[in-house]
ZAVO-519637 format. One record per residue: residue number from 1; residue in one letter; y, z, x of N, C-alpha, C, O in turn. Coordinates in steps of 0.2 Angstrom, whole numbers. Example, Ala and Ser with C-alpha at 12.3 -4.5 7.8 and 13.67 -1.06 7.14 Angstrom:
NODE  tortor  fido     nY     nZ     nX    caY    caZ    caX     cY     cZ     cX     oY     oZ     oX
NODE       1     A    -28     39     66    -22     39     62    -16     39     66    -17     42     71
NODE       2     S    -11     35     64     -5     36     68      0     39     64      6     40     67
//
This chain:
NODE  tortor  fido     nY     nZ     nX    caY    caZ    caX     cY     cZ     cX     oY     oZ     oX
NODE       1     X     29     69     61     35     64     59     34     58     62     35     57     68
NODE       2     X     33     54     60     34     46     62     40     42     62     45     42     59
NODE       3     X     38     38     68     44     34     70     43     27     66     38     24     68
NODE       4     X     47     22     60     46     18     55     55     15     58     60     18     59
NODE       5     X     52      8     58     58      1     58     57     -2     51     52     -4     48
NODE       6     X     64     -3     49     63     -9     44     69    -12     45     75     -9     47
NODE       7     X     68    -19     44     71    -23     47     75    -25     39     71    -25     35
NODE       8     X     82    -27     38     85    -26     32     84    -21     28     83    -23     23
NODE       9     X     85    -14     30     85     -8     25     92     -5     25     93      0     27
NODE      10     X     95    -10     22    103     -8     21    106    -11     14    112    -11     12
NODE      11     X     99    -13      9    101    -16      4     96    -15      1     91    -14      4
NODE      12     X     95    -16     -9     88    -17    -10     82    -13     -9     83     -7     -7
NODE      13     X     75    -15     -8     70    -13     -8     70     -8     -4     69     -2     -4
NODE      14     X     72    -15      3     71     -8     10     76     -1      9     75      4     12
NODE      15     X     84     -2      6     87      4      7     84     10      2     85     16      3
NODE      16     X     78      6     -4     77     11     -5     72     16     -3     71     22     -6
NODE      17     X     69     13      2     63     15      6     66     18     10     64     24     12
NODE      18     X     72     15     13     74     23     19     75     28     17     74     33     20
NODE      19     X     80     27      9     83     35      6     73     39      7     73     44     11
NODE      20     X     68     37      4     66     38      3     59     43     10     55     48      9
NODE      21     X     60     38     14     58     39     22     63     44     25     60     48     28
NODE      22     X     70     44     25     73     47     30     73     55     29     77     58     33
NODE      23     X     67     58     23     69     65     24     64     68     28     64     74     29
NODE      24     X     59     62     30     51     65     33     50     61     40     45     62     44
NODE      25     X     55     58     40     53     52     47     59     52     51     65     53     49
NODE      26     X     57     50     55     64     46     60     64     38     59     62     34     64
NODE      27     X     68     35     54     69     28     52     74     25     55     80     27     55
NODE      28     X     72     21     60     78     15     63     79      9     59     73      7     58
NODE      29     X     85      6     55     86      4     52     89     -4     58     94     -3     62
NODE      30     X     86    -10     57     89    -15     58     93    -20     55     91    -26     53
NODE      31     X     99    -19     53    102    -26     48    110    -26     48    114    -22     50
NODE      32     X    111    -33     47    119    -34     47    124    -29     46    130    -28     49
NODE      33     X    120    -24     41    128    -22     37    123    -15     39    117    -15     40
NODE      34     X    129    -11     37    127     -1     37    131      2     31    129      8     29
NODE      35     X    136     -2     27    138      4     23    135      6     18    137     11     16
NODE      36     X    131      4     15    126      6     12    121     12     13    119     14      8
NODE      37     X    121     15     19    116     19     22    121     27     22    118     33     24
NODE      38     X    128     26     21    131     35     18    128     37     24    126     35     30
NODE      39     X    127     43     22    126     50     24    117     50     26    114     55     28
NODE      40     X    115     44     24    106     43     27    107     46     34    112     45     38
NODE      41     X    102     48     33     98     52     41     94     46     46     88     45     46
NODE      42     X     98     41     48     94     36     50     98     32     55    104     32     55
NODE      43     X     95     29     59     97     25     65     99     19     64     94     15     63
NODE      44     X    105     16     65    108     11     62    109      6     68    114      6     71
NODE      45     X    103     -1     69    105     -6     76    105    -14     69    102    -17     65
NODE      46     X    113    -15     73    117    -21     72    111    -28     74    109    -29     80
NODE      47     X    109    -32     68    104    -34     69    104    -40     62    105    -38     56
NODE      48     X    104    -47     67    103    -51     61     97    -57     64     97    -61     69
NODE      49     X     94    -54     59     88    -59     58     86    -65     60     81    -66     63
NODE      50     X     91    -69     57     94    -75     61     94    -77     67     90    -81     70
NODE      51     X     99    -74     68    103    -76     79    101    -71     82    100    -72     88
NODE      52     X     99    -64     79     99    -60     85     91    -59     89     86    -60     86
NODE      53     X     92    -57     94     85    -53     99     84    -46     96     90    -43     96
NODE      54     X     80    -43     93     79    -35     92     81    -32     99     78    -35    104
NODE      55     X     86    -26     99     87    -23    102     81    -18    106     81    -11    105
NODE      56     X     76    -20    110     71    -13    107     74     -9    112     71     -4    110
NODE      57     X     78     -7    116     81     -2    120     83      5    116     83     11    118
NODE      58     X     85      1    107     86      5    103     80     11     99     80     17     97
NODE      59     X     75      5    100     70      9    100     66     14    102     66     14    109
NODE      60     X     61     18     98     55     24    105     50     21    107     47     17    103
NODE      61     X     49     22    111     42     20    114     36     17    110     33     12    112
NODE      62     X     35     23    103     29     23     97     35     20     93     41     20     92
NODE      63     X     30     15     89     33     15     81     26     16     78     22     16     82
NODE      64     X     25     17     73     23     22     67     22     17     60     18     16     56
NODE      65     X     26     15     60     28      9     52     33      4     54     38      5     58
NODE      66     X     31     -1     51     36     -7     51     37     -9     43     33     -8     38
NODE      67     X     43    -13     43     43    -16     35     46    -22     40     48    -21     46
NODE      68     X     48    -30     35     51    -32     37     53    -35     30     49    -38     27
NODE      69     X     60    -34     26     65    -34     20     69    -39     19     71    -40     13
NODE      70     X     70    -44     24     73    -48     22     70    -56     19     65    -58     20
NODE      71     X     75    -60     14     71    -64     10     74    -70      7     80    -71     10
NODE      72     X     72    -75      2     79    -77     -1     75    -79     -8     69    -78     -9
NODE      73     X     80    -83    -12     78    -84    -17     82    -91    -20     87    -91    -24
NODE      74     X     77    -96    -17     81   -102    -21     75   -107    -24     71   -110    -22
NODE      75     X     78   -106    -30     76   -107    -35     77   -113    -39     79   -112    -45
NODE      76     X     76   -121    -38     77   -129    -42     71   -131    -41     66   -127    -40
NODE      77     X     72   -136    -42     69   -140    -44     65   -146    -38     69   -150    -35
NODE      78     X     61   -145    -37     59   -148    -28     65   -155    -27     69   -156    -22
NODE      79     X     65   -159    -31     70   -167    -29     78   -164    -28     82   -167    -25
NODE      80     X     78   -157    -30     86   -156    -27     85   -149    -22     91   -147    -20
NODE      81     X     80   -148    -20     81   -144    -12     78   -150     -7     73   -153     -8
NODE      82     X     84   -150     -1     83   -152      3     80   -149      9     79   -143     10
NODE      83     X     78   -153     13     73   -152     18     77   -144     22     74   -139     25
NODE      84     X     82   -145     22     87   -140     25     84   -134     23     83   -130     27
NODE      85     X     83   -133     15     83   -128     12     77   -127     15     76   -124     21
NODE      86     X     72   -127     12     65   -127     17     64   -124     24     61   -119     26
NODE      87     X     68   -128     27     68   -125     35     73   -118     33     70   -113     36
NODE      88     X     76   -117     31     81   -112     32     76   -104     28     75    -99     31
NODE      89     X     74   -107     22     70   -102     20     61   -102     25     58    -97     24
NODE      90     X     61   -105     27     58   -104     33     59    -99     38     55    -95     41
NODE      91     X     63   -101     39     67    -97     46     67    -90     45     65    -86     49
NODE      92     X     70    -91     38     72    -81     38     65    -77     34     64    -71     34
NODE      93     X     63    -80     32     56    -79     28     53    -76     34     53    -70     35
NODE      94     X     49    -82     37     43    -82     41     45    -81     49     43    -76     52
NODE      95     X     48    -87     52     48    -88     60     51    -80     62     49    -76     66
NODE      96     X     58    -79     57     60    -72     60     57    -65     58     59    -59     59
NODE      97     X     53    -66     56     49    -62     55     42    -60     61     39    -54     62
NODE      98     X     40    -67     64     35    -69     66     39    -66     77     38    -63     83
NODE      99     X     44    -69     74     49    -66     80     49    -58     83     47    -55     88
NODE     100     X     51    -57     76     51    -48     75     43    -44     78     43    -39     81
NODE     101     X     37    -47     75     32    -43     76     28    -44     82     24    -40     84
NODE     102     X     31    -49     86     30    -51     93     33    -47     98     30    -45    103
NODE     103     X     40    -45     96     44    -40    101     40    -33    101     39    -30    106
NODE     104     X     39    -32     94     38    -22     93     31    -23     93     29    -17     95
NODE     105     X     26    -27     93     19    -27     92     16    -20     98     13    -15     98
NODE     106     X     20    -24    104     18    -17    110     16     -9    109     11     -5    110
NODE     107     X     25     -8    105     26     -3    101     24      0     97     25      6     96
NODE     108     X     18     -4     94     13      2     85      9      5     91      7      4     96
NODE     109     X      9      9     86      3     15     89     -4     16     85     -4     16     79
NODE     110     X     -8     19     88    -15     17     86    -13     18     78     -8     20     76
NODE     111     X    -18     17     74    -15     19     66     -9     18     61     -9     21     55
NODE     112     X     -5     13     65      2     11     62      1      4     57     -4      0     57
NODE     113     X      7      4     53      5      1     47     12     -3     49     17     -1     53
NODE     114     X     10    -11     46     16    -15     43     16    -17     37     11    -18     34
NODE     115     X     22    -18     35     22    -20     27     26    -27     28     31    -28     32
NODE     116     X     24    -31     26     29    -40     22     29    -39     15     26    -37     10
NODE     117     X     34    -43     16     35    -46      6     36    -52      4     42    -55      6
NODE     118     X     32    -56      1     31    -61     -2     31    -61    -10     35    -57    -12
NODE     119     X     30    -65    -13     32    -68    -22     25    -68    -25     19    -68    -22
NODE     120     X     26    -67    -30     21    -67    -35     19    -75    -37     14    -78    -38
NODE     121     X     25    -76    -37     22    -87    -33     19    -89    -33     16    -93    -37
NODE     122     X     16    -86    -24     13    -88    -22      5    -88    -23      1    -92    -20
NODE     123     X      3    -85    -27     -4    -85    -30     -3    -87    -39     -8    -89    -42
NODE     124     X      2    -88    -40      3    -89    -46      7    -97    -46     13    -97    -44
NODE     125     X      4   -101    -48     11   -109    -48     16   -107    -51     15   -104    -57
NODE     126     X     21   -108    -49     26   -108    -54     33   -112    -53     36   -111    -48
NODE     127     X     35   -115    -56     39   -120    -55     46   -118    -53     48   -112    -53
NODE     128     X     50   -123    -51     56   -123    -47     57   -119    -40     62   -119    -37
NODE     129     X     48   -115    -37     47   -110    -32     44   -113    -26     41   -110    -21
NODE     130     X     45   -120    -27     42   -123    -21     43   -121    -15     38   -120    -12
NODE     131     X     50   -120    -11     52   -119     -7     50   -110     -4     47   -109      1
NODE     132     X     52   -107     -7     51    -98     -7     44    -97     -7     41    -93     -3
NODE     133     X     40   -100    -12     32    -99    -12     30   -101     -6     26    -98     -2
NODE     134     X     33   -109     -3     30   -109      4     31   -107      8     27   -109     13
NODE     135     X     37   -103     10     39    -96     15     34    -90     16     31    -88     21
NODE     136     X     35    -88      8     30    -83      8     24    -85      7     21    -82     12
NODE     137     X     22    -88      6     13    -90      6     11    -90     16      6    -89     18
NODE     138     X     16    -93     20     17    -94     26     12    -83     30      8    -81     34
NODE     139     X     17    -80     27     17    -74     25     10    -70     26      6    -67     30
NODE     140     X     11    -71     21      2    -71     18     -2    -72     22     -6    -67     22
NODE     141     X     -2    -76     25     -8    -82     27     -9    -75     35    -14    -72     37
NODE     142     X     -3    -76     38      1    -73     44     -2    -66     42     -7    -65     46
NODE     143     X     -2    -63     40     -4    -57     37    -10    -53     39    -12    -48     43
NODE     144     X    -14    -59     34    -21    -59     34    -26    -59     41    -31    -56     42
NODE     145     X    -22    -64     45    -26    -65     51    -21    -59     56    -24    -57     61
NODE     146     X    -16    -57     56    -14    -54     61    -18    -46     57    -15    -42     61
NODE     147     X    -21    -43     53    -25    -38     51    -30    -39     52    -33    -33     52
NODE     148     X    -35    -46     53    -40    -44     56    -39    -44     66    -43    -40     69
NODE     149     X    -36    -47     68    -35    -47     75    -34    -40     77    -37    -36     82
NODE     150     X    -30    -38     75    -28    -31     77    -32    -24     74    -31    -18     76
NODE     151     X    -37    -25     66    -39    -19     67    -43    -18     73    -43    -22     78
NODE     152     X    -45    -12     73    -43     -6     69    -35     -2     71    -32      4     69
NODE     153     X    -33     -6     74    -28     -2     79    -22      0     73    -19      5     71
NODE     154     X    -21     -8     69    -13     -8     66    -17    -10     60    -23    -12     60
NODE     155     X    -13     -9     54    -15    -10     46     -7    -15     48     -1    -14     51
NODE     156     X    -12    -21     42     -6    -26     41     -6    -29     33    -10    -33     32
NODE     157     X     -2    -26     29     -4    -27     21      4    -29     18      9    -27     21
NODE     158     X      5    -34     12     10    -39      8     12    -36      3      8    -35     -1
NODE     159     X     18    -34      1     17    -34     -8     21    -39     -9     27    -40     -7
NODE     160     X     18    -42    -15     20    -47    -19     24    -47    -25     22    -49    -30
NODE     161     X     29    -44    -25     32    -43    -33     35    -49    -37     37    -53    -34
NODE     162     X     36    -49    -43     41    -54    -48     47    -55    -46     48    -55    -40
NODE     163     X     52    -55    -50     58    -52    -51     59    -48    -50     54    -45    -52
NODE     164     X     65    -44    -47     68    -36    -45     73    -37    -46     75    -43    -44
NODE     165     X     78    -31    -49     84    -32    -49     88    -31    -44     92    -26    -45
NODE     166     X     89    -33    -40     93    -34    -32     98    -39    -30     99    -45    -31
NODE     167     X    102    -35    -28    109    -41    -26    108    -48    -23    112    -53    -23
NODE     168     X    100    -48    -21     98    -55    -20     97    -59    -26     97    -65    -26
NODE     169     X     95    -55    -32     93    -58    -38     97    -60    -43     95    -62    -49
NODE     170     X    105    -58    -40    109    -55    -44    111    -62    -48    111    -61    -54
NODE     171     X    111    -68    -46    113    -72    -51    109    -74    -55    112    -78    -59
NODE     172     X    103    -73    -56     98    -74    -61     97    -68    -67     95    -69    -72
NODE     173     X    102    -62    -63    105    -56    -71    109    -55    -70    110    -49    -69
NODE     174     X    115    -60    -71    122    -57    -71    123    -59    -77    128    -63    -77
NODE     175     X    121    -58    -84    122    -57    -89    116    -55    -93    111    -57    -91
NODE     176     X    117    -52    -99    113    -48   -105    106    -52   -106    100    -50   -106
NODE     177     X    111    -60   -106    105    -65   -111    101    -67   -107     96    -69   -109
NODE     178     X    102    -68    -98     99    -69    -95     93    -64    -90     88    -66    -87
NODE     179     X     95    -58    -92     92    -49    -92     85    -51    -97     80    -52    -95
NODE     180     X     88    -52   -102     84    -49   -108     78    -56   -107     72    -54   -109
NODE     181     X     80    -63   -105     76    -70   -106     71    -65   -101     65    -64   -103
NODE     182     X     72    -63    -95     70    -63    -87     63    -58    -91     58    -61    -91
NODE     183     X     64    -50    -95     61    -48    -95     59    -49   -100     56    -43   -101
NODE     184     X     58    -53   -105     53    -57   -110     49    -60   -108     43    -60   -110
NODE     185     X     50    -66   -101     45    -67    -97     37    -64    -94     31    -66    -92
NODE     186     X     40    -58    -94     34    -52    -90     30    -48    -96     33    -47   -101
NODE     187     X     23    -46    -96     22    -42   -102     24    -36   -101     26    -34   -107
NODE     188     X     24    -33    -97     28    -25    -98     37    -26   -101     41    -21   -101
NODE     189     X     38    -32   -103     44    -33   -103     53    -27   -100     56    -23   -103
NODE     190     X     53    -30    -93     57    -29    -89     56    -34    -81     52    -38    -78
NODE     191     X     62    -32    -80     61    -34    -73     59    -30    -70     57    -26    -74
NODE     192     X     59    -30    -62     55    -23    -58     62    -20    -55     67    -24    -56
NODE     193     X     63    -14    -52     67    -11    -50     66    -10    -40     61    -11    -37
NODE     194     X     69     -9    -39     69     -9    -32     64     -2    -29     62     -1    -23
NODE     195     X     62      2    -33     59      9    -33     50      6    -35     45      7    -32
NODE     196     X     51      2    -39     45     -2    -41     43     -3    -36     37     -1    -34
NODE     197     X     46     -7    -32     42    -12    -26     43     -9    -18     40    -11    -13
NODE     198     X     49     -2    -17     48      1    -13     43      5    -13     40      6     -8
NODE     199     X     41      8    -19     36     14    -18     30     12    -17     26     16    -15
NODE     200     X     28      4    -18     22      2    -16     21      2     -7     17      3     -3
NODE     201     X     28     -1     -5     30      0      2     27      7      5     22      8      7
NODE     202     X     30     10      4     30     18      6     23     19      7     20     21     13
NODE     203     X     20     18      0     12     19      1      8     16      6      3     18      9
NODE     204     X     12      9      5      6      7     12      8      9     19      4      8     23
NODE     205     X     13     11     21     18     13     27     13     21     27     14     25     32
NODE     206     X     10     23     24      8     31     23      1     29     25     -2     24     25
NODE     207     X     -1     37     26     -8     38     26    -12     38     21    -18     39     22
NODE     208     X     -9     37     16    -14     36      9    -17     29      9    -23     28      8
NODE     209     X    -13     25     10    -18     19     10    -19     17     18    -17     12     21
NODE     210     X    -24     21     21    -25     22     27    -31     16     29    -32     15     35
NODE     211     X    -37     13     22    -42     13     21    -42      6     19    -47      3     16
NODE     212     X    -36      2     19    -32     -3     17    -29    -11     22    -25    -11     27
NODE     213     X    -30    -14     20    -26    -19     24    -29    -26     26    -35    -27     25
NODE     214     X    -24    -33     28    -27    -39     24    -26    -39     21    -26    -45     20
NODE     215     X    -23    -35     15    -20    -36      6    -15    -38      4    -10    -38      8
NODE     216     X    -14    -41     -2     -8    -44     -4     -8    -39    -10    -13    -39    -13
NODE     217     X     -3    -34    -12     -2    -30    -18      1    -33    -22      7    -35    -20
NODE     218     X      1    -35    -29      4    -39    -33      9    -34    -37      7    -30    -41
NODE     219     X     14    -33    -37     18    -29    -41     24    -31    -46     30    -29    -44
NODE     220     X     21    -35    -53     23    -40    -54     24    -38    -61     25    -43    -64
NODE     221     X     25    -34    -65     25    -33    -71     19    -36    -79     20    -36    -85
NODE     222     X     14    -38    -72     10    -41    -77     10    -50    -77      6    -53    -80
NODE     223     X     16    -54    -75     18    -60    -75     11    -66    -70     10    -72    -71
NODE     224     X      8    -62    -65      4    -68    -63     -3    -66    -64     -8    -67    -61
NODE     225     X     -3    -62    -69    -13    -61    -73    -14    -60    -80    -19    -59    -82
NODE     226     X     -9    -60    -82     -8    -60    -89     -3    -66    -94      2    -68    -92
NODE     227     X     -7    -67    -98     -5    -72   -104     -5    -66   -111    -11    -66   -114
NODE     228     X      0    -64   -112      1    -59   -119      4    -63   -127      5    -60   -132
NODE     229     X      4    -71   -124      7    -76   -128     15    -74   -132     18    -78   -135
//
């Protein structure tokens, strides 16, 4: 049984990584809110990204996996996001994140995996993503060099997905015509679901992709390598 934090697993991708961790693992869950998490078998530390210090008192000695869940999604036109914005998606993107693996880094234990999540963006241009591509590509970058510094000890690997249907996504489908434009965009035509892109999670949090790491997993519906016209 492995000891696994994810940081925002109270909503989306990550909640759906816990239902799906907490019948095999001991999952400490870090994030604002808890009522999402019912009757999960998981440890729930008041924690925001933002303002807060990680608790590690709450944590065990070993961690085993890391996720880090939280994200954002602002989406114009570069001349109307402000620098603000930028910094701000900065912040919770990358520095608090950069925050978080600094605390628990002590923590992994030989053989432990972390997962990040970055955009399909950021290898692919795409317009009005200026701001979020350059958080996550920050990501990325962070990634890559902190997997080679630490193997072989820790695996450190990104999945980059499209669109997901997630309450951060929500206003980009809060309607049919907006649904249906989103998933004409992709060639598998759909959005991804939140099962989509935790199950890639999981896999790298697991011993199956033990042999793995450095990577960016793209899990996009086909949107940043295919042109199906």
């Amino acid at each position: 049984m492995k000891n696994i934090l994810l940081i925002g697993g109270s909503h989306g991708i990550g909640l759906s990584m816990a239902k799906a961790l907490s019948s095999e693992h001991t999952v400490f869950i870090a994030s604002r809110t808890s009522e999402e998490l019912g009757s999960l078998n998981v440890t729930h530390i008041p924690f925001d990204a933002l303002t807060d210090d990680l608790d590690l008192n709450a944590l065990p000695d070993q961690l085993h996996g890391f996720a880090y869940c939280p994200g954002s999604i602002n989406l114009k036109p570069f001349k109307m996001l402000s620098l603000d914005t930028f910094q701000q998606d900065m912040q919770l993107n990358f520095f608090s994140l950069v925050k978080v693996v600094k605390a628990i880094a002590p923590k992994m234990a030989k053989g432990s995996s972390m997962v990040f999540f970055s955009t399909v963006a950021v290898g692919t241009g795409m317009p009005f993503h200026t701001s979020v591509a350059a958080a996550k590509g920050a990501i990325e970058g962070f990634a890559k060099s902190l997997a080679a510094e630490y193997a072989p000890k820790l695996r450190v690997n990104v999945v980059a997905p499209s669109l997901v249907d997630t309450p951060l996504a929500g206003r980009l489908l809060n309607n049919d015509r907006k649904r249906e434009l989103m998933a004409e965009r992709h060639p598998l035509k759909r959005v991804g679901t939140v099962s989509d892109i935790g199950n890639i999670g999981l896999f790298l949090l697991s011993d199956k992709s033990s042999w793995m790491t450095g990577q960016v997993v793209t899990v996009d519906g086909g949107i940043g390598s295919l042109n199906v016209g």
